[in-house]
KEKE-3310 file (N, C-alpha, C; in steps of 0.2 Angstrom, whole numbers, plus 5000, padded with zeros to 4 digits):
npx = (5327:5327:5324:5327:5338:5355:5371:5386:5407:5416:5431:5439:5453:5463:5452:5439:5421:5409:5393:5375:5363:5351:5334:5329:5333:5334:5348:5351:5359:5362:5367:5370:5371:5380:5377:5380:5372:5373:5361:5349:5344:5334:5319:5315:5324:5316:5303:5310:5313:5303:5297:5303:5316:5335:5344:5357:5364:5378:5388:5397:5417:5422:5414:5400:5403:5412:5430:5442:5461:5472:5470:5475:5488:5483:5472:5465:5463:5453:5442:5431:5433:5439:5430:5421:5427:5429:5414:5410:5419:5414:5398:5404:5409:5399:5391:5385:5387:5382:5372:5356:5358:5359:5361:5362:5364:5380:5383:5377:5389:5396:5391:5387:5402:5403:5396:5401:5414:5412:5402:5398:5394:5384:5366:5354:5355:5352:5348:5348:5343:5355:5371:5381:5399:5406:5397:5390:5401:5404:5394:5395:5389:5383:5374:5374:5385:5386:5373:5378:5390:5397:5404:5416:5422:5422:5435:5447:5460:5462:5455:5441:5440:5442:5433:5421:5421:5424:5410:5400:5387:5380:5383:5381:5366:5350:5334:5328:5313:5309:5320:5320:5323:5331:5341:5345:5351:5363:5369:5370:5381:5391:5395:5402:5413:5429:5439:5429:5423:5435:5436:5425:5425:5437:5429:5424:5433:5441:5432:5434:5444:5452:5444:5436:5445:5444:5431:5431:5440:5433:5423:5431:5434:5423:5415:5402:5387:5380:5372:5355:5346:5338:5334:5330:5323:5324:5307:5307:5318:5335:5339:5333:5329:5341:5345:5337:5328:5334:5335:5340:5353:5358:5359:5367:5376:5369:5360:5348:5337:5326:5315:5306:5302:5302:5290:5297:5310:5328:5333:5328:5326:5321:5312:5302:5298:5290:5285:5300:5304:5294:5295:5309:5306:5299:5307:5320:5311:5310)
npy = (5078:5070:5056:5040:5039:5036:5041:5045:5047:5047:5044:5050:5051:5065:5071:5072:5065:5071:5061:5059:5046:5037:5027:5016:5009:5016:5029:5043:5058:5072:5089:5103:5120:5140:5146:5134:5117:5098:5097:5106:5100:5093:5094:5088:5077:5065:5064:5059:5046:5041:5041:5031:5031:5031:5040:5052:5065:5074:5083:5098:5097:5104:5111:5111:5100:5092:5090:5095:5097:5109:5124:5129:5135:5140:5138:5126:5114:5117:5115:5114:5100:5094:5093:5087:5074:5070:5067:5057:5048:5044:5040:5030:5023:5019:5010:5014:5014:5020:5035:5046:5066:5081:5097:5114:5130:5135:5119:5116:5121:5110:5099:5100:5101:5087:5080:5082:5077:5066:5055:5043:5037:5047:5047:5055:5073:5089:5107:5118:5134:5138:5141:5137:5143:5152:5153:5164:5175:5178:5187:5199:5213:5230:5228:5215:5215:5222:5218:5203:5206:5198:5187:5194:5200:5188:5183:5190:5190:5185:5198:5194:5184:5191:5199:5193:5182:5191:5192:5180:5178:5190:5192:5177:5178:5168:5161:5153:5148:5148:5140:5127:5123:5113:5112:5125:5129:5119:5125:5138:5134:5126:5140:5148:5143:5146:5138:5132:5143:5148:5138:5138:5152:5147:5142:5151:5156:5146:5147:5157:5155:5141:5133:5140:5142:5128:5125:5134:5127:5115:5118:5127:5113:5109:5101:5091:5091:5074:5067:5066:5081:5094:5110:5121:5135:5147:5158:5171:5172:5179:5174:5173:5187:5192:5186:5184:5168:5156:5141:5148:5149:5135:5129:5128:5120:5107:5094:5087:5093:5101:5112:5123:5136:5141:5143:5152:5158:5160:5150:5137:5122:5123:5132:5130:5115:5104:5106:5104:5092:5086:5092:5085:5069:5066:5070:5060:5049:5049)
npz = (5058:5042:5045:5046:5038:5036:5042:5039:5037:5023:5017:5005:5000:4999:5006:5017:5018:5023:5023:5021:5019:5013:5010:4997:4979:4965:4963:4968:4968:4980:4979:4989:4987:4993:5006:5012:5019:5018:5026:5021:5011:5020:5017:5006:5001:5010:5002:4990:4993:4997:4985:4980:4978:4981:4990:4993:5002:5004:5012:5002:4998:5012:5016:5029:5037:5029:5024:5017:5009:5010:5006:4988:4981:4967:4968:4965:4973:4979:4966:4955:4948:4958:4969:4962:4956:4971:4973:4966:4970:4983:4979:4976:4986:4992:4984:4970:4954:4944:4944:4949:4948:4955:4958:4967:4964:4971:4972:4961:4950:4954:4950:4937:4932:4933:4928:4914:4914:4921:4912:4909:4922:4925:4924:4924:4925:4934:4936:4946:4949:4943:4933:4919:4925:4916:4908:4916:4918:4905:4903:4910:4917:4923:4932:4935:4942:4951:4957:4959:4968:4977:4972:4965:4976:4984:4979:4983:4991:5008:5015:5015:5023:5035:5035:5035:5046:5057:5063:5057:5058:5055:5043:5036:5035:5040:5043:5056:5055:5042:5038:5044:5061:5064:5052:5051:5064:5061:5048:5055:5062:5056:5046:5056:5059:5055:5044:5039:5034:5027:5015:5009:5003:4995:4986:4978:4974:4965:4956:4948:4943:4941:4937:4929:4919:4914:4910:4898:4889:4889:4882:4871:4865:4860:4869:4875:4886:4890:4897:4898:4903:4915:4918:4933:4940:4950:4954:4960:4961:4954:4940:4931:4929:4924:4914:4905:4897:4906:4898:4885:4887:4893:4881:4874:4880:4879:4873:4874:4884:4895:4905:4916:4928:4947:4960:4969:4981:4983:4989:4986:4988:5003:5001:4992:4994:4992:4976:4970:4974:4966:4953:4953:4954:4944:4934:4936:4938:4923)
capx = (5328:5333:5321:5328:5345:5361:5377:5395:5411:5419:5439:5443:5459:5463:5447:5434:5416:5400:5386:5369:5362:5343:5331:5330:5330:5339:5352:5350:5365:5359:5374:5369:5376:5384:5383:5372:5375:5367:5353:5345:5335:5329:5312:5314:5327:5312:5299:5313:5314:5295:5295:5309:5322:5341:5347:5364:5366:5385:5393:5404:5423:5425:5406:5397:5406:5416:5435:5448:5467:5473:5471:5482:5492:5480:5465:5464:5463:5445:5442:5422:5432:5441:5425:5416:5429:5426:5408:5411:5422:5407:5395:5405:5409:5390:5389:5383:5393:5380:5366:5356:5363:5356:5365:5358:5369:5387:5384:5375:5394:5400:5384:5389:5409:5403:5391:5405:5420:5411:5396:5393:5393:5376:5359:5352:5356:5345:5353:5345:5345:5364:5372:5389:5402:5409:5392:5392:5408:5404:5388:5396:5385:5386:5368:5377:5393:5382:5370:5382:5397:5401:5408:5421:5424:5424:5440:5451:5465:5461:5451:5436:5440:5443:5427:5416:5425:5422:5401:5398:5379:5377:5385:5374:5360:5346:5329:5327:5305:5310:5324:5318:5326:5338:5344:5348:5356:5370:5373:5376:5387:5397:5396:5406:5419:5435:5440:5421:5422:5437:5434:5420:5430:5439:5426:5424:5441:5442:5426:5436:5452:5454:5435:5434:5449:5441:5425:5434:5443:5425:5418:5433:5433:5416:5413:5394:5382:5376:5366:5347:5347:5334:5334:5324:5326:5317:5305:5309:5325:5335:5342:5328:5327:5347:5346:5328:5325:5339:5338:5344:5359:5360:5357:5375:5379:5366:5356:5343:5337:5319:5316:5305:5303:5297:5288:5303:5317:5334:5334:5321:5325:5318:5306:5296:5302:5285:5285:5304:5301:5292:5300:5315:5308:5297:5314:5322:5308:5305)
capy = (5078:5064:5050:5033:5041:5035:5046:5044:5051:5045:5045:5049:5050:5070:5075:5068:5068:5068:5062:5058:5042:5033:5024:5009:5010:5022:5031:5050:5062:5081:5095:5111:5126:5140:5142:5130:5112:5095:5097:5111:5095:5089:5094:5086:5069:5060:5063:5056:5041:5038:5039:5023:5032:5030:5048:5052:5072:5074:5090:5096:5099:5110:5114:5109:5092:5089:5095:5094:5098:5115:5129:5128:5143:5141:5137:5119:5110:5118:5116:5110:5096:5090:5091:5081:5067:5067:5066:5050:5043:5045:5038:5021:5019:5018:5004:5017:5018:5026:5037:5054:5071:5086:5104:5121:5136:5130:5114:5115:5120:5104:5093:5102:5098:5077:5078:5083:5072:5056:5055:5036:5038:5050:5045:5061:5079:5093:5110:5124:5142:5140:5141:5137:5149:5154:5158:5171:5179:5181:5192:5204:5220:5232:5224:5210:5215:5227:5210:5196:5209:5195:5186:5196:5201:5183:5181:5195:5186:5186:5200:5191:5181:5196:5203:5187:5180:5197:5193:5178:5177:5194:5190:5174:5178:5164:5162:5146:5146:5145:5133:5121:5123:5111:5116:5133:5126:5117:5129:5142:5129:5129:5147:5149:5139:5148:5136:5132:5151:5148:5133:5142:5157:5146:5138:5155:5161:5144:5146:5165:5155:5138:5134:5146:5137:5121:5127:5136:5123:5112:5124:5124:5107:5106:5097:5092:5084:5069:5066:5071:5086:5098:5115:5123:5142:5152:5166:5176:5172:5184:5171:5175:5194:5195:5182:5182:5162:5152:5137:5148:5148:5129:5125:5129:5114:5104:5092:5085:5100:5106:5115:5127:5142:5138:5150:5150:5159:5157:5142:5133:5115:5125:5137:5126:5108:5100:5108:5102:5086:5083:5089:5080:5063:5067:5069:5055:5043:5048)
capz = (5051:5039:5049:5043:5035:5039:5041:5039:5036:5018:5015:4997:4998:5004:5008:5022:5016:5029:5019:5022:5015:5013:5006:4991:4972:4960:4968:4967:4972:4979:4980:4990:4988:4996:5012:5018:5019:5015:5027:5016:5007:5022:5016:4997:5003:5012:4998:4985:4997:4996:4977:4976:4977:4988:4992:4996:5003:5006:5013:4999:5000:5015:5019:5035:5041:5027:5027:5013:5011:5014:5000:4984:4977:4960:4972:4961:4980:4978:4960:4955:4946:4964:4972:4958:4959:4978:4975:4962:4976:4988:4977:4971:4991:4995:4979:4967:4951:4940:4947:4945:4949:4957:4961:4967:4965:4970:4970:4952:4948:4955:4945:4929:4931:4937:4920:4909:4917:4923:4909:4911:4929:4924:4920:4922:4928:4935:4937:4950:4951:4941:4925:4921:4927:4912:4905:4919:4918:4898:4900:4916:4914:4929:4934:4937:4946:4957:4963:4962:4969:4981:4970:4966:4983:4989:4977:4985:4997:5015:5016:5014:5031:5041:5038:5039:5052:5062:5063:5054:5061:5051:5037:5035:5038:5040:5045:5058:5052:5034:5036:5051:5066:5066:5048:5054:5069:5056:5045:5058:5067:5053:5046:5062:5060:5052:5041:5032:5028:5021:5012:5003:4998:4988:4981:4974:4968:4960:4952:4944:4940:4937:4937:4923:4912:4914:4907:4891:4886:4887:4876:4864:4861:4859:4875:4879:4892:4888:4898:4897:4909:4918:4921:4938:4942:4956:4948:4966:4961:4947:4936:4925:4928:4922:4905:4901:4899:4906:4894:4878:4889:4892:4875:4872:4882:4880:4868:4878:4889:4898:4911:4918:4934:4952:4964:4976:4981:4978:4994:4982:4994:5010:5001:4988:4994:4987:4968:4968:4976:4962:4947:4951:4954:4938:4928:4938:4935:4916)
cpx = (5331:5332:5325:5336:5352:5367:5381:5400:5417:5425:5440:5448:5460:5460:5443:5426:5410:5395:5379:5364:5355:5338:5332:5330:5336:5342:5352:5355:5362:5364:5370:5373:5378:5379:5380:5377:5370:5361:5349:5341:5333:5322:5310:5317:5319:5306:5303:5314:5307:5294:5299:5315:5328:5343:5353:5364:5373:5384:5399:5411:5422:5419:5407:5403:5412:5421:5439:5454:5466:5472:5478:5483:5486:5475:5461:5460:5455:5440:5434:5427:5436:5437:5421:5418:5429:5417:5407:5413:5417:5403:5398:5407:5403:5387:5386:5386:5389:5371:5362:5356:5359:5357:5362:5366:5376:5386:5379:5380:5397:5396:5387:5398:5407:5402:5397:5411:5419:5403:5393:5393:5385:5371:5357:5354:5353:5351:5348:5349:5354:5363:5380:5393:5404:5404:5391:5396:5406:5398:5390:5393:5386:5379:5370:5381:5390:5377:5375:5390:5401:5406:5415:5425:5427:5434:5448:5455:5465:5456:5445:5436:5438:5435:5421:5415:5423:5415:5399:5391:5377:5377:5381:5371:5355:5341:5326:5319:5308:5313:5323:5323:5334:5343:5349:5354:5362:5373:5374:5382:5393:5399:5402:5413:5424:5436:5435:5423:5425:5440:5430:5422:5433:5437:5426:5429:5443:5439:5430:5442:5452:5448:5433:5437:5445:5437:5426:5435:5439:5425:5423:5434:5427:5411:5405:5391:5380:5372:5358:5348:5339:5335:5328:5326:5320:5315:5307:5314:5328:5339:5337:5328:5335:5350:5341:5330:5331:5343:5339:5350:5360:5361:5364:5379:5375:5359:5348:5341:5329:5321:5310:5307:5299:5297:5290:5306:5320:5336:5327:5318:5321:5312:5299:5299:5297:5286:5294:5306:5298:5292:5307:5313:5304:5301:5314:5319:5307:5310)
cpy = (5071:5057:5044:5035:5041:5042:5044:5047:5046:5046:5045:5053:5059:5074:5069:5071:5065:5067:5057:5051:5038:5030:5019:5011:5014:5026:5039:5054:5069:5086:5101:5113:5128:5144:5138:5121:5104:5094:5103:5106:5093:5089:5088:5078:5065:5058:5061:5048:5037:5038:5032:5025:5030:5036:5048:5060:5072:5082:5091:5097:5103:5112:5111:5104:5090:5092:5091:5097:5106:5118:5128:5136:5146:5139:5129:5113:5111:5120:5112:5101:5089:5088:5087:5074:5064:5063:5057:5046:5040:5040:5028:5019:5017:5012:5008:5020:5022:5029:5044:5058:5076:5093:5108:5124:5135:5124:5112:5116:5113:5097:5094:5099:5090:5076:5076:5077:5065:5053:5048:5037:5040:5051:5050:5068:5085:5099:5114:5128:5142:5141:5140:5144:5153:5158:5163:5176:5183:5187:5196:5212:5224:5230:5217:5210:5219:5221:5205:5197:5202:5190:5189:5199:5194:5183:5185:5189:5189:5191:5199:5190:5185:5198:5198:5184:5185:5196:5190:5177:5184:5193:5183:5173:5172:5164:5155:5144:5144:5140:5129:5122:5121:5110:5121:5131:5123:5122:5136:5140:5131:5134:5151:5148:5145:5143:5134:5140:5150:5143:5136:5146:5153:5144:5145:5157:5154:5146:5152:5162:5147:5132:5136:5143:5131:5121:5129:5131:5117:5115:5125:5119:5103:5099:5098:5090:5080:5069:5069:5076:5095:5104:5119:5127:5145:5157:5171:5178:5178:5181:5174:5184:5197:5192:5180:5172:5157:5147:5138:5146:5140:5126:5125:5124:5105:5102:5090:5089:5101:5107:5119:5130:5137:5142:5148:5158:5157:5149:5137:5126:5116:5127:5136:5118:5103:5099:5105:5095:5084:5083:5087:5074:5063:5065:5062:5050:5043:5042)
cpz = (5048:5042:5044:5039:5038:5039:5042:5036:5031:5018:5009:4996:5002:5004:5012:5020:5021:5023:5023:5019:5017:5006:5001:4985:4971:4963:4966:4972:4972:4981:4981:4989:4992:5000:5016:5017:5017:5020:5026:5013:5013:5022:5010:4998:5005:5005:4992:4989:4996:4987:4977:4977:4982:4987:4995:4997:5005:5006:5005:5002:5007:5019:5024:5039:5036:5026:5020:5014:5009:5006:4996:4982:4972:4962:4968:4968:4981:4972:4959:4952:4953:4967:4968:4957:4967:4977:4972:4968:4981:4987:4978:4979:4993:4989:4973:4960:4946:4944:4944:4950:4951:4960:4961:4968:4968:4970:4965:4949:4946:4949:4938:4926:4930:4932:4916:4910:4918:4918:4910:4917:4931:4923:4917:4926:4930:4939:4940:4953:4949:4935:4925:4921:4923:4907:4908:4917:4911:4897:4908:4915:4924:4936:4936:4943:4953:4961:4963:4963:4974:4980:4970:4972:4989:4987:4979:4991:5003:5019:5017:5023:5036:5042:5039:5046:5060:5065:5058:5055:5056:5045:5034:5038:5037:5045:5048:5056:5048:5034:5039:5055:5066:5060:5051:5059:5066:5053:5048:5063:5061:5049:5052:5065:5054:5045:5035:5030:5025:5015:5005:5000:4994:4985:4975:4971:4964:4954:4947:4939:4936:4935:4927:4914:4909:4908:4899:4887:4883:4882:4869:4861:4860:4864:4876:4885:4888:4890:4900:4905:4908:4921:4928:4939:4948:4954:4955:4966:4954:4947:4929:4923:4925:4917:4902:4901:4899:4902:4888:4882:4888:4886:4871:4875:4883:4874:4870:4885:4890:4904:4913:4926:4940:4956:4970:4976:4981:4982:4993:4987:5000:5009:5000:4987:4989:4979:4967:4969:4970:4955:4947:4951:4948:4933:4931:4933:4925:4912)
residu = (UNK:UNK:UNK:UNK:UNK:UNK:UNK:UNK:UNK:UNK:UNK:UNK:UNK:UNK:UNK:UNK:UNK:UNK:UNK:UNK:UNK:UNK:UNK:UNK:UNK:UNK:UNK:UNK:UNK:UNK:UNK:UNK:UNK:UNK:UNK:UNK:UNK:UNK:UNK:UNK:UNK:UNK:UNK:UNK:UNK:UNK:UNK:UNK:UNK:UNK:UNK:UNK:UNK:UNK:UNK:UNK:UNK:UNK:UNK:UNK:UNK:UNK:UNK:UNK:UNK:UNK:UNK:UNK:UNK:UNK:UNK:UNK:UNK:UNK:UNK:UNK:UNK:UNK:UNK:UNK:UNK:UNK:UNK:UNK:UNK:UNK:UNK:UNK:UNK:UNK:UNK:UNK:UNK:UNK:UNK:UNK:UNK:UNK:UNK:UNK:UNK:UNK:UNK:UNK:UNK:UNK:UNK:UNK:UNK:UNK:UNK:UNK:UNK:UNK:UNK:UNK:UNK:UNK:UNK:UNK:UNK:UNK:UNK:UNK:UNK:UNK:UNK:UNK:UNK:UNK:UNK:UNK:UNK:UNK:UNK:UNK:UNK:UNK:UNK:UNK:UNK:UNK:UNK:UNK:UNK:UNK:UNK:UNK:UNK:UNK:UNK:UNK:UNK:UNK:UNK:UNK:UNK:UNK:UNK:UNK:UNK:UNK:UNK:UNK:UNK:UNK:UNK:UNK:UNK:UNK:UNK:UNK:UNK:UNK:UNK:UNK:UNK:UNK:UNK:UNK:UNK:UNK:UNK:UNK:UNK:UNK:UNK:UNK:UNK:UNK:UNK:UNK:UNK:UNK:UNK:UNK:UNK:UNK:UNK:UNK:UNK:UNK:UNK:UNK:UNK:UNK:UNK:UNK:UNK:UNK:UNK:UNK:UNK:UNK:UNK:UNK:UNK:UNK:UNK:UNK:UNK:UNK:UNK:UNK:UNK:UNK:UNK:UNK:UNK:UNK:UNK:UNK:UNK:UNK:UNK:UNK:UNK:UNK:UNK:UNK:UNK:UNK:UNK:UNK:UNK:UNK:UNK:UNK:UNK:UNK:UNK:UNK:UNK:UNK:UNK:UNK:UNK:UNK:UNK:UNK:UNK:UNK:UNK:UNK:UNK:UNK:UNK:UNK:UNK:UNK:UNK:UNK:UNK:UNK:UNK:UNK:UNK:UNK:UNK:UNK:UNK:UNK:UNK:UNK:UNK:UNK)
# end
């Protein structure tokens, strides 16, 4: 994976970040979700490499390889806005201080916090298979709470671990064809580890607590994105089957907005790397 791509472990301050880095040109940042880690693009990284681009995949907070400080009370130590000042950190030690942006499903949280927080920093932003987290919470229907029960189950104290913990391998399930090999191999390396599980868990009980503030408080004071921003959703995926067309939702955060679906499922970067591959360096380049 990741031919010609450097690797190294960032220091920004109290957290350590593994990231992944290649290429020449315009600097483009990609944030996996959960529970995977940055070599989930390694199908899409080399094809942004051959357009022009310099790619940077980091682990976020706590994922794969990279490790931050211990859980806080108010789970803030794992807040999307902690992780997106890591991500900055990240960027500006690699020489990078404005670039574009790319997240899938938790780490479209953290894209969406970076946008909002460090806007000159952002050329442009591309958000996959998410929506901000506050737009969830507000449409909770029992069609909701019945498919994306995990949420609220990740958020419960300790319980989570125990039963993860007990049979991580069943619990994330992954398919080494679909992902490549030596994908799969990572992300059950660290699925395995104690502390990744519960690193993520707080990704999620931030996201219900102080994640969720965050977001309000945007939205009451009329907080936008600036900058031009792309929606991508997986039609195999049910982002669509549970808000009909995703970009009315963003249109509430967002002036300069397209988007459409892609014939994927929810792990779009493994499933349909080409079709994504090429509308993000499309966005990128326009």
């Amino acid at each position: 994976m990741f031919e010609n791509f450097e690797e190294k472990l960032v220091e920004v301050g109290e957290a350590s970040i593994f990231v992944r880095h290649g290429g020449r040109g315009p600097a483009v940042l990609l944030l996996h979700g959960h529970p995977r880690t940055s070599a989930t693009w390694h199908r899409v990284a080399p094809q942004l490499v051959e357009r022009g681009f310099t790619v940077v995949c980091p682990d976020l907070r706590g994922y794969g390889r990279s490790r931050g400080p211990a859980p806080a009370a108010d789970h803030s130590a794992h807040s999307k806005r902690a992780v997106a000042n890591d991500m900055v950190a990240v960027m500006d030690s690699l020489g990078h201080t404005r670039f574009a942006l790319a997240g899938h499903d938790r780490g479209g949280a953290v894209a969406f916090r970076l946008a909002l927080d460090h806007p000159d920093a952002v050329s442009r932003v591309a958000f996959l298979d998410c929506m901000p987290i506050s737009e969830h919470l507000s449409r909770i229907t029992a069609k909701f709470a019945t498919q994306w029960w995990h949420w609220f189950f990740f958020a419960q104290a300790d319980i989570p671990e125990r039963v993860i913990n007990a049979d991580p391998d069943s619990w994330y399930r992954g398919d080494p064809r679909s992902m490549g090999r030596e994908n799969h191999d990572e992300f059950r390396e660290a699925t395995r580890n104690p502390d990744v599980v519960r690193a993520m868990l707080e990704d999620y009980r931030a996201g219900l607590t102080v994640d969720l503030r965050h977001e309000e408080a945007d939205r009451a004071a009329g907080v936008r994105l600036r900058p031009p921003a792309l929606v991508l959703w997986s039609l195999r995926d049910d982002l669509e089957d549970l808000y009909g067309d995703p970009l009315k939702i963003w249109e509430h955060w967002a002036d300069d907005l397209r988007g459409h679906g892609i014939d994927s499922g929810h792990h779009v970067a493994e499933e349909a790397p080409d079709a994504l591959a090429a509308a993000l360096g499309d966005f990128f380049d326009d």
